[in-house]
C-alpha positions as CSV (number, residue, x, y, z in Angstrom):
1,X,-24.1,-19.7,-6.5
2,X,-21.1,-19.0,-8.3
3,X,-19.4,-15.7,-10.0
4,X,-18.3,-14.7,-13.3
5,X,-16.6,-11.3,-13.7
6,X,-14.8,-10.0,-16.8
7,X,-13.7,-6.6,-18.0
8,X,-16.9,-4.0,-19.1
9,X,-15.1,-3.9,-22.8
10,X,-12.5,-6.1,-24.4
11,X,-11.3,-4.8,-27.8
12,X,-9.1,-7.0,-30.0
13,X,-7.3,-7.6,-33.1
14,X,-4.6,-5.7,-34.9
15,X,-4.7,-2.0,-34.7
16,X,-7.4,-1.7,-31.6
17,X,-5.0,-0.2,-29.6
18,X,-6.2,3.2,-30.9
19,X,-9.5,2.5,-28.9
20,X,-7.7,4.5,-26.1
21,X,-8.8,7.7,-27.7
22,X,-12.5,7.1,-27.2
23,X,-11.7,6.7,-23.2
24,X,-13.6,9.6,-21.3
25,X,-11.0,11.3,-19.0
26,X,-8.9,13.9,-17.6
27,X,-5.4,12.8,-16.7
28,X,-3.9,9.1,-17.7
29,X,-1.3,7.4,-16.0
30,X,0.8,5.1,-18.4
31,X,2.2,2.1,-16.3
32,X,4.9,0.4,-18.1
33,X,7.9,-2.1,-17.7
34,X,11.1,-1.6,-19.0
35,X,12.3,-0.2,-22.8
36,X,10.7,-2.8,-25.1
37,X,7.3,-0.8,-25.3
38,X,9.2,2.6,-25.8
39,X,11.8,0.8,-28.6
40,X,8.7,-0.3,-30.5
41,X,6.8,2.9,-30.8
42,X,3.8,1.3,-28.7
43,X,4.7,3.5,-25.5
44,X,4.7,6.6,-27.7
45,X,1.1,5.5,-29.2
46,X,-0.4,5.2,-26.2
47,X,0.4,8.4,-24.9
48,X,-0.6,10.1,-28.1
49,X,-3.7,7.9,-28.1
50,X,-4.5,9.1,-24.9
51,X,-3.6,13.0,-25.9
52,X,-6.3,12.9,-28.4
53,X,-8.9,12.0,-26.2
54,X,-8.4,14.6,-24.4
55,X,-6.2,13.8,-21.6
56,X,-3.0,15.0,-19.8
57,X,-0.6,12.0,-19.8
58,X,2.3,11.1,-17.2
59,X,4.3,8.0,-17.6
60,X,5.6,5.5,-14.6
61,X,8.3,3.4,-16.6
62,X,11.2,1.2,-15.5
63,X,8.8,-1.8,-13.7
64,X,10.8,-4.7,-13.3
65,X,10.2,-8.0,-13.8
66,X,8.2,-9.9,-11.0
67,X,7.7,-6.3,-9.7
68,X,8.1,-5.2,-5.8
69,X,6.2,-4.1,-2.9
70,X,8.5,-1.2,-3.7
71,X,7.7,-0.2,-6.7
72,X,4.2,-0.7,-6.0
73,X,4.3,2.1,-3.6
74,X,5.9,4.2,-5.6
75,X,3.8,4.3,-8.2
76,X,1.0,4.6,-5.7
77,X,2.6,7.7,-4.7
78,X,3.0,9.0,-8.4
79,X,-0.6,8.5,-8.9
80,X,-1.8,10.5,-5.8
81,X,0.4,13.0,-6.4
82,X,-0.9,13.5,-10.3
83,X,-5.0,12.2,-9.3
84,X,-5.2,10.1,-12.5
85,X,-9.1,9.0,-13.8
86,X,-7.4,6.4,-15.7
87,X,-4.5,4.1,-15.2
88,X,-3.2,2.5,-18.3
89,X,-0.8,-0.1,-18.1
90,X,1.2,-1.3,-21.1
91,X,3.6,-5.0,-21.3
92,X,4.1,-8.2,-19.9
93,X,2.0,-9.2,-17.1
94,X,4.5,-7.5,-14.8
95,X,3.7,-3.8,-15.3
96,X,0.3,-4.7,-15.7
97,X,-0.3,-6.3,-12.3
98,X,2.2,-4.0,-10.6
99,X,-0.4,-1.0,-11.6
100,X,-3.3,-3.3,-10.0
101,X,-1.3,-3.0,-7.3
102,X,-0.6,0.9,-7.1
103,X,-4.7,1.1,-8.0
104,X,-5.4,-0.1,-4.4
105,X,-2.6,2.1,-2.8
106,X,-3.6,5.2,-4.6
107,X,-7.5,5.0,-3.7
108,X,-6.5,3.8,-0.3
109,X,-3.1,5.9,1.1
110,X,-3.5,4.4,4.4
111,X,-3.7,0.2,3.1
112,X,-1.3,-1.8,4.2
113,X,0.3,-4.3,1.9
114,X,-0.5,-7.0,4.4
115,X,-4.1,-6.0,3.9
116,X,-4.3,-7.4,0.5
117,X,-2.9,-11.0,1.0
118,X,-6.1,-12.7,2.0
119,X,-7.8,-13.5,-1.3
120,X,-11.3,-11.3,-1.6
121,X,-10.7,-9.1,0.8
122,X,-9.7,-5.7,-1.3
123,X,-11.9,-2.4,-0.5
124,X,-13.8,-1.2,-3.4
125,X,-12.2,0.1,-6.1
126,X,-13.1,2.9,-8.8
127,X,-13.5,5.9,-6.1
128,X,-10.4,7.9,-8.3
129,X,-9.8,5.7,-11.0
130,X,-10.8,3.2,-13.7
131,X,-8.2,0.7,-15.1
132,X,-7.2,-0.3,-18.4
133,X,-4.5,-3.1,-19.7
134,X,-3.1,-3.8,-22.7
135,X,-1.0,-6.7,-22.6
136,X,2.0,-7.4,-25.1
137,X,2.9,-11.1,-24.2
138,X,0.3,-14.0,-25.4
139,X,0.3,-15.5,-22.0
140,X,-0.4,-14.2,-18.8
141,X,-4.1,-12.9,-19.5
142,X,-3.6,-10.7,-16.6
143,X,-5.5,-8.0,-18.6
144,X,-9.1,-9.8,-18.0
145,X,-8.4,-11.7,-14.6
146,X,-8.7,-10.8,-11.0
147,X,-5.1,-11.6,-9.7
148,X,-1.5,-9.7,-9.7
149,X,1.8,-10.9,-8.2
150,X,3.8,-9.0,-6.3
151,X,6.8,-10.2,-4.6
152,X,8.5,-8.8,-1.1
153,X,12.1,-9.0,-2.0
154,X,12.6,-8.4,2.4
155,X,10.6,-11.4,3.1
156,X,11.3,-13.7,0.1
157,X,7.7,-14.0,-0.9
158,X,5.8,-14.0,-4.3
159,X,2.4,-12.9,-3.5
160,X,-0.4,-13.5,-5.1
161,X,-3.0,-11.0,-4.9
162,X,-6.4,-12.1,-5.8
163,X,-10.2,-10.4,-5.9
164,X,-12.5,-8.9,-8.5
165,X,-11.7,-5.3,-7.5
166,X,-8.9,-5.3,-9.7
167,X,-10.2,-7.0,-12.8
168,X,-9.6,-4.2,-15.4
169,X,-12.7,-2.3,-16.8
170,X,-11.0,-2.6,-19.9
171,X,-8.8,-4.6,-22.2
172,X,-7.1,-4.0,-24.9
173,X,-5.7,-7.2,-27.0
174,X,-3.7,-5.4,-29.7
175,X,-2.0,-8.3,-32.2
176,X,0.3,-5.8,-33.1
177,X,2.2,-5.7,-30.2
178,X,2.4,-9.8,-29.8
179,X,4.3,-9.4,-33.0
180,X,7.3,-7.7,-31.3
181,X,8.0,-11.0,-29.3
182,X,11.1,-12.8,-29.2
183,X,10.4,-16.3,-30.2
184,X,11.6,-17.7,-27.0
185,X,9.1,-15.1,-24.9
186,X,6.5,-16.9,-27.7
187,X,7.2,-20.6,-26.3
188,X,7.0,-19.5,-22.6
189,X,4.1,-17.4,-22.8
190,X,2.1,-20.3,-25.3
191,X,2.9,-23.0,-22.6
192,X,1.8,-20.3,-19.8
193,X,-1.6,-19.9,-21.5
194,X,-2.1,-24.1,-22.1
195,X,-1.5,-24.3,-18.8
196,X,-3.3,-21.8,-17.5
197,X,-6.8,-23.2,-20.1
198,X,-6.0,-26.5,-18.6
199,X,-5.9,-25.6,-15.4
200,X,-9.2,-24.1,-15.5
201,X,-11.0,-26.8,-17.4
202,X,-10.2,-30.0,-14.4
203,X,-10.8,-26.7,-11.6
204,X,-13.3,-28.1,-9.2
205,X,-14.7,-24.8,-10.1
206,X,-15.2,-25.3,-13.5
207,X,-18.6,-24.2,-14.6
208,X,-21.0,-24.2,-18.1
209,X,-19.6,-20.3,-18.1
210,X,-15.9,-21.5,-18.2
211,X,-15.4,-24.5,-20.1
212,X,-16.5,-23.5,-23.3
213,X,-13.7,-20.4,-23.2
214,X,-10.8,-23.0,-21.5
215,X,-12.0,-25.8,-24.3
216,X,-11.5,-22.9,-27.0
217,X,-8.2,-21.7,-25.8
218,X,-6.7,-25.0,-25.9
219,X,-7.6,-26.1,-29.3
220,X,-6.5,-22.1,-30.5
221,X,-3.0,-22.9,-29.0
222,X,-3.0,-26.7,-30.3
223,X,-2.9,-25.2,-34.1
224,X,-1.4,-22.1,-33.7
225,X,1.4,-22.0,-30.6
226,X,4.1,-23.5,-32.9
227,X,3.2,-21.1,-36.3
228,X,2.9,-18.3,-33.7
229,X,6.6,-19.3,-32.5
230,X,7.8,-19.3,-36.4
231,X,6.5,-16.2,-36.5
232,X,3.0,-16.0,-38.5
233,X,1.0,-12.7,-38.0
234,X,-1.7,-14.6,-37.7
235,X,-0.7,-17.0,-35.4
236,X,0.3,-14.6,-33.4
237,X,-3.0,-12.8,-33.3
238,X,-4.8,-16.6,-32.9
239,X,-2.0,-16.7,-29.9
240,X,-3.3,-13.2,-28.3
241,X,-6.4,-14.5,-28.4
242,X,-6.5,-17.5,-26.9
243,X,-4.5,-16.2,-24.2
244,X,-7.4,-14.1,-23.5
245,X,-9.8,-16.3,-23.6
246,X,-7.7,-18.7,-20.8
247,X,-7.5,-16.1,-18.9
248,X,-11.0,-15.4,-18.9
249,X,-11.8,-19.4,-18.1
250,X,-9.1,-18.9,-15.1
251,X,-10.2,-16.3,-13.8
252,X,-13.4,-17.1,-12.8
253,X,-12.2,-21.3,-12.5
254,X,-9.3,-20.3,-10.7
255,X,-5.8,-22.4,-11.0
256,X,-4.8,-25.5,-9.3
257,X,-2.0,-27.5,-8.3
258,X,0.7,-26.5,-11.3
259,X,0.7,-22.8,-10.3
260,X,0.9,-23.6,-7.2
261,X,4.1,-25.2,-7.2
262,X,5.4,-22.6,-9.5
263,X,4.8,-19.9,-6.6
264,X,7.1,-22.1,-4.2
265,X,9.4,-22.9,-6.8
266,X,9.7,-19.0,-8.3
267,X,10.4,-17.4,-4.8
268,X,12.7,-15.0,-5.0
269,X,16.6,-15.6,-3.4
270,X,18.6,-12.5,-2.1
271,X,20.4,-12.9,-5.2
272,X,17.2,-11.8,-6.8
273,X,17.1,-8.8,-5.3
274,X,17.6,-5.9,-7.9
275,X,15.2,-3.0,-6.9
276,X,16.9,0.5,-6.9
277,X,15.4,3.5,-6.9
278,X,16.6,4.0,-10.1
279,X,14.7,1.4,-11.8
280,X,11.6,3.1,-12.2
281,X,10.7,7.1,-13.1
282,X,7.7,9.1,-13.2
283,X,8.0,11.4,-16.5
284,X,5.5,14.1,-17.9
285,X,5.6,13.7,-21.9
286,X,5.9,16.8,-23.9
């Protein structure tokens, strides 16, 4: 027997973003990574978004890049002190999976972090809170897979976390906000999804339910990853796609070898270490 898990809802293509204010709730948390999402008016949007429906909004910005246990648990803390029903995270795949992270910690005050290291083995989720991700890079997919990485800066370890708890209940793939990419954010996140569709299709767990979303990924990036890089609009929404649809395949595949190595290779040095208190900040919009 095998498993295939997605998100209940994936929206996508330019403009669904405003999807967000059809989400039934009482108080969002907005996850997000540093100033790119704010300097592009997507941040802002969101929150508004959200308003509309109904909601009262609090922002946890400043996530850094390959984000820490630390910041992890403080944002955990920022949600049990506000009691969001939704958590929305905005960006790259790092504010994304650090907010998978702060999920657990927020329905579960008492987890460890060591708790969550063996693959499959999270508590149930969706006691508090449902989750929803929009992602603005073309590569990580994180917003329909059922993995995060999170990295001890102490200990010199990149974890990653990995069960279907923290597949998000819904996805937002907004072409709109793949167009703000640098071009050389464009390359890396392109050559993450390829690899992360080919990965999936050799898996040994490679299934009739996977292949045909891996086989469709890679010919989407084949015709469209260097367009995408020159900047087409539609390329770039071809490129959003596709990213999707690899992680999808991957998700439920799993990865191999290649990310494997890049775990080893990516661990983080002391001279890595950059986390200050004064990286991230909880904020209540006006």
């Amino acid at each position: 027997m095998s498993r295939f898990t997605l998100p209940r809802d994936v929206y996508h293509g330019a403009g669904c973003l405003a999807e967000l204010k059809n989400l039934p709730g009482k108080k969002a948390i907005v996850v997000t990574g540093g100033h790119s999402m704010k300097a592009t008016g997507f941040l802002d949007k969101t929150i508004n978004y959200l308003k509309e429906a109904g909601m009262e909004v609090q922002t946890f910005e400043g996530v850094e890049p390959d984000p820490s246990v630390e910041t992890v648990m403080k944002g955990a803390k920022a949600m049990q002190e506000f009691q969001p029903d939704w958590i929305v995270a905005i960006g790259g795949g790092s504010p994304i999976d650090a907010a998978k992270a702060m999920w657990v910690f927020y329905e579960y005050p008492d987890a460890k972090f060591e708790d969550l290291i063996t693959p499959f083995s999270f508590p149930t989720l969706r006691t508090k809170a449902k989750f929803c991700a929009i992602p603005s890079t073309s590569g990580t997919a994180t917003e329909v897979t059922a993995f995060a990485v999170i990295t001890d800066y102490a200990k010199g370890i990149k974890y990653p976390l990995a069960d279907f708890n923290i597949t998000p209940d819904v996805a937002i793939v907004d072409a709109e906000i793949a167009e703000t990419m640098p071009q050389e954010l464009c390359a890396n996140t392109g050559m993450d999804a390829f690899t992360h569709a080919t990965e999936a299709f050799v898996s040994t767990l490679n299934c009739e339910y996977t292949d045909p979303l891996a086989i469709r990924a890679l010919q989407i990036i084949n015709e469209y990853l260097v367009k995408s890089y020159h900047g087409d609009k539609e390329a770039r929404e071809k490129m959003h796609d596709a990213q999707c649809l690899a992680g999808m395949a991957f998700s439920n595949a799993l990865l191999g070898i290649v990310h494997s190595m890049a775990h080893k290779t990516g661990q983080p040095t002391a001279a890595d270490i950059s986390f200050t208190e004064q990286q991230t900040q909880c904020t209540f919009p006006r």
